[in-house]
PyMOL CGO cylinders between C-alpha atoms (Angstrom):
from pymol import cmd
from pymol.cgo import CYLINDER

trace = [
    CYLINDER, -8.29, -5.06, 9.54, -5.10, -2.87, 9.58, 0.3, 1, 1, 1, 1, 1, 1,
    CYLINDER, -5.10, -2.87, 9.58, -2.11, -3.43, 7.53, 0.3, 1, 1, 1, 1, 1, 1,
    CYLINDER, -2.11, -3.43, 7.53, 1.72, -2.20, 7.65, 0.3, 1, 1, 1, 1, 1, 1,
    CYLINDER, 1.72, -2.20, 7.65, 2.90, -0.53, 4.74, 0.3, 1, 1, 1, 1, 1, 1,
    CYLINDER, 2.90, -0.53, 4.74, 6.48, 1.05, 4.41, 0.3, 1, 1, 1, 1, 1, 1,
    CYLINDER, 6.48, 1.05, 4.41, 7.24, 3.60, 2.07, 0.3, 1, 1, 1, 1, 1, 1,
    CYLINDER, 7.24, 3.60, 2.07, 10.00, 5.21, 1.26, 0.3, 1, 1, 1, 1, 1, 1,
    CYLINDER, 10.00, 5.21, 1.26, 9.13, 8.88, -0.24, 0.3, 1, 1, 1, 1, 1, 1,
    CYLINDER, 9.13, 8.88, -0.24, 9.39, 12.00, 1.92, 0.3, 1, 1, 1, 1, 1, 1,
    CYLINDER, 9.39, 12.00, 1.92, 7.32, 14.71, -0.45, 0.3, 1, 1, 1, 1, 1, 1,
    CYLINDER, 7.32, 14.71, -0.45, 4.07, 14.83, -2.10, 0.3, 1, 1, 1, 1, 1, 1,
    CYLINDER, 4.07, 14.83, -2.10, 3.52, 13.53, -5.58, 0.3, 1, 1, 1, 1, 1, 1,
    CYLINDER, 3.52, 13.53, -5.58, 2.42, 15.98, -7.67, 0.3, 1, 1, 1, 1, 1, 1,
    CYLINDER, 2.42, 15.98, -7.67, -0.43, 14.89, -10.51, 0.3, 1, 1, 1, 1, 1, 1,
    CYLINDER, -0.43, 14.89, -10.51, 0.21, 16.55, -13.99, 0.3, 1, 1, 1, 1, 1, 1,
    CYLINDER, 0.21, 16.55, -13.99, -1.87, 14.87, -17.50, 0.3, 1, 1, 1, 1, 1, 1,
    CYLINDER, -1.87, 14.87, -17.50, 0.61, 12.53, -17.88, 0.3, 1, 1, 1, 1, 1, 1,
    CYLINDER, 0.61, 12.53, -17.88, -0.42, 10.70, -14.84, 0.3, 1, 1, 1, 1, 1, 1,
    CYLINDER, -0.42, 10.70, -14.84, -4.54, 10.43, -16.70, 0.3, 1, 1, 1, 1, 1, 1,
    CYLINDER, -4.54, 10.43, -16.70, -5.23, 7.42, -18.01, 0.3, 1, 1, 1, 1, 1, 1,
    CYLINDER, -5.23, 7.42, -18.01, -6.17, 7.95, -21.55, 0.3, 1, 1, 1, 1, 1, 1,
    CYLINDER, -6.17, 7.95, -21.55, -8.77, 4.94, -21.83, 0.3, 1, 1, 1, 1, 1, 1,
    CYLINDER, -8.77, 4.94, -21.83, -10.39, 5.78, -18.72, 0.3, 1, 1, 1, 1, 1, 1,
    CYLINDER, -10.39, 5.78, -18.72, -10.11, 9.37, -18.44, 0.3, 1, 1, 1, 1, 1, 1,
    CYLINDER, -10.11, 9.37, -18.44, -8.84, 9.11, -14.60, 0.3, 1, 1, 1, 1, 1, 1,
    CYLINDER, -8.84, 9.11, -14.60, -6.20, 8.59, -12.36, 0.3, 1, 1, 1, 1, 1, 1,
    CYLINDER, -6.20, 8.59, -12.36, -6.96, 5.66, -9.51, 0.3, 1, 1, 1, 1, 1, 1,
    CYLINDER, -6.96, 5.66, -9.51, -4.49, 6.59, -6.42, 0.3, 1, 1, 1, 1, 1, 1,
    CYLINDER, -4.49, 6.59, -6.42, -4.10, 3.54, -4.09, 0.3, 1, 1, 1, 1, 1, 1,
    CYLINDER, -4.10, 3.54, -4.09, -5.45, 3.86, -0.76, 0.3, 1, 1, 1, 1, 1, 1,
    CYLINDER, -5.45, 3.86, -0.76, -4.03, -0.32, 0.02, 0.3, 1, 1, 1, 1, 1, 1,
    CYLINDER, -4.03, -0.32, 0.02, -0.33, 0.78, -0.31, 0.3, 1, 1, 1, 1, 1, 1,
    CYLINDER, -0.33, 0.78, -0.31, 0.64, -2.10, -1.84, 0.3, 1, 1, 1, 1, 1, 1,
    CYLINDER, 0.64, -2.10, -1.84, 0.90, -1.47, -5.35, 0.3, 1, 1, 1, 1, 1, 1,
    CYLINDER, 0.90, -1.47, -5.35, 3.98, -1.49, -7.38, 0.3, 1, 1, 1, 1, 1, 1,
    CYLINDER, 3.98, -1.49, -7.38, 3.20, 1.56, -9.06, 0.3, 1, 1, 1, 1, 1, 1,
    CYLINDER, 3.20, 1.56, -9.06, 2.44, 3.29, -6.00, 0.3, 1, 1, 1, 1, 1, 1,
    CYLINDER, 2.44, 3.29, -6.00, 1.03, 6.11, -5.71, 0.3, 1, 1, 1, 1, 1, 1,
    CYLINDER, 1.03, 6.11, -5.71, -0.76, 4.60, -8.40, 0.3, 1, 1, 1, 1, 1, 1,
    CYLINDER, -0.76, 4.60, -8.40, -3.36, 1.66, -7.91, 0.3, 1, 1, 1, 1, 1, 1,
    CYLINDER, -3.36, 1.66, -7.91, -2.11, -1.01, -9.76, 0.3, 1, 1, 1, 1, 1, 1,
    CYLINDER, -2.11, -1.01, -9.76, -5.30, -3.47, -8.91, 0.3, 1, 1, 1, 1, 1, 1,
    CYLINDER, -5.30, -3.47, -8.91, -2.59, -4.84, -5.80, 0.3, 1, 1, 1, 1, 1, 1,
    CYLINDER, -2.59, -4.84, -5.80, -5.51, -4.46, -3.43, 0.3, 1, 1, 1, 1, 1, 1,
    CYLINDER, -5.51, -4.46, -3.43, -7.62, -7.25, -5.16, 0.3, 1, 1, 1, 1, 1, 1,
    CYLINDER, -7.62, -7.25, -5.16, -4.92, -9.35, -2.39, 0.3, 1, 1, 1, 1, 1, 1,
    CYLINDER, -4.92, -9.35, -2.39, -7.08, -7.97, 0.42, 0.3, 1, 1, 1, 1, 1, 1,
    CYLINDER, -7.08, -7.97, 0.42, -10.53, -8.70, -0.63, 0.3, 1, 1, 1, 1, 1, 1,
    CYLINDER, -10.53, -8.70, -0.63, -10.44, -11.62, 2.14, 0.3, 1, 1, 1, 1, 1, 1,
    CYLINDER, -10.44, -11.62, 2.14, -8.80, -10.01, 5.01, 0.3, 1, 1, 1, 1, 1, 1,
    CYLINDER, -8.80, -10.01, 5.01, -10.69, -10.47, 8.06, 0.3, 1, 1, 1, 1, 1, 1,
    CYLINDER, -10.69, -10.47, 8.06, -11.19, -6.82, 9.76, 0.3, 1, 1, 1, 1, 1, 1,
    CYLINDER, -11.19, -6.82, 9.76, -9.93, -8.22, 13.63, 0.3, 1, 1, 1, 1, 1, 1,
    CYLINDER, -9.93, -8.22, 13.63, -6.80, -9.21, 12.26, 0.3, 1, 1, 1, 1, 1, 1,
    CYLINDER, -6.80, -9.21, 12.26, -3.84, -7.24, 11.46, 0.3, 1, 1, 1, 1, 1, 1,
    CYLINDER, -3.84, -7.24, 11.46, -1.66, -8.20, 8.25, 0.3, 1, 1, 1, 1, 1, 1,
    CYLINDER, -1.66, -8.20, 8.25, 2.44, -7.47, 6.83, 0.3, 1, 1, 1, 1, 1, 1,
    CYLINDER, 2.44, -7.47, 6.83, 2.61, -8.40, 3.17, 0.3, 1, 1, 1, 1, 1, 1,
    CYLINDER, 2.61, -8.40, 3.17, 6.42, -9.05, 2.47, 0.3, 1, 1, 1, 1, 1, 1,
    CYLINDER, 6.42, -9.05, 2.47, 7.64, -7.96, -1.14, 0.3, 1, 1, 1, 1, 1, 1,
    CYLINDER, 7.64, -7.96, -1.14, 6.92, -11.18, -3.04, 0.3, 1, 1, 1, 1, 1, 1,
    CYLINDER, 6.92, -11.18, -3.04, 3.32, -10.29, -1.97, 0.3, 1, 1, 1, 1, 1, 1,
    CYLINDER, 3.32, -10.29, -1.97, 3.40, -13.39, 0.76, 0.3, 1, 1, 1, 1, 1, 1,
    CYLINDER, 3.40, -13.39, 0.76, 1.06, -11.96, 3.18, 0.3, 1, 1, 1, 1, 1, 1,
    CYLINDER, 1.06, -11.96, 3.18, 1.27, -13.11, 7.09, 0.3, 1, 1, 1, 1, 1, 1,
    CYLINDER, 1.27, -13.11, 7.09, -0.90, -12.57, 9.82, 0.3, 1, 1, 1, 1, 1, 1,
    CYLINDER, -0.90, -12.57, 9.82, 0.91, -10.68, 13.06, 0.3, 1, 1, 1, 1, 1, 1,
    CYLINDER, 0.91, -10.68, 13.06, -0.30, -10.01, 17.10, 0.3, 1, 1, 1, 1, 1, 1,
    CYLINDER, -0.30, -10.01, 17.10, 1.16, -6.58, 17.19, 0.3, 1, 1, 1, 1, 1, 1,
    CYLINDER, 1.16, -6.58, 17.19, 4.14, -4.39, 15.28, 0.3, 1, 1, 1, 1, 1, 1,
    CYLINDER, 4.14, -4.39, 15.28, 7.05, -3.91, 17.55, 0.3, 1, 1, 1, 1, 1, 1,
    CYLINDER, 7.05, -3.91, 17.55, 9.35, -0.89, 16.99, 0.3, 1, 1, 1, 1, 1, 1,
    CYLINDER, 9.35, -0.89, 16.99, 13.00, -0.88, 17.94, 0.3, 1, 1, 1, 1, 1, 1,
    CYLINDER, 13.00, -0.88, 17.94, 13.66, 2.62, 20.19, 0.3, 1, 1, 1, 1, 1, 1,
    CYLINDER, 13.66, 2.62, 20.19, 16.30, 4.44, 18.53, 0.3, 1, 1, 1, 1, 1, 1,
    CYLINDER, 16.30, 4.44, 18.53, 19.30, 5.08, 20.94, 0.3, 1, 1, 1, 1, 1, 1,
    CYLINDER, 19.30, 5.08, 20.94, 21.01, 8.40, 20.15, 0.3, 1, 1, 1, 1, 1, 1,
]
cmd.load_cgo(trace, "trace")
């Protein structure tokens, strides 16, 4: 399975001990990159447990996930 993911940030996110979770005494970074609280797993990836790995998947921002062939790019023209 492969998924598209956009993100936004263009620099590293640097941990400090704010970012340790005091109950569990770790910090969970989401490898999914769909959670809200990204870089930070939120649980979002619970969504994929029944992705099928020969298909390819776009999950819109209400979560609504959809099932594509292929990802087409437009060519920038400058």
């Amino acid at each position: 399975m492969s998924r598209l993911v956009e993100l936004e940030a263009n620099g590293p996110r640097k941990l400090d001990a704010d970012d340790l979770d005091e109950q569990k005494g770790d910090v969970a970074i989401c490898q999914c990159g769909l959670a809200e609280t990204f870089p930070f797993c939120d649980g979002s990836h619970r969504k994929t447990r029944d992705e099928a790995p020969d298909k390819r998947y776009v999950y819109d921002e209400d979560g609504t996930r959809a099932v594509v062939d292929r990802v087409v790019r437009d060519n920038d023209s400058e």
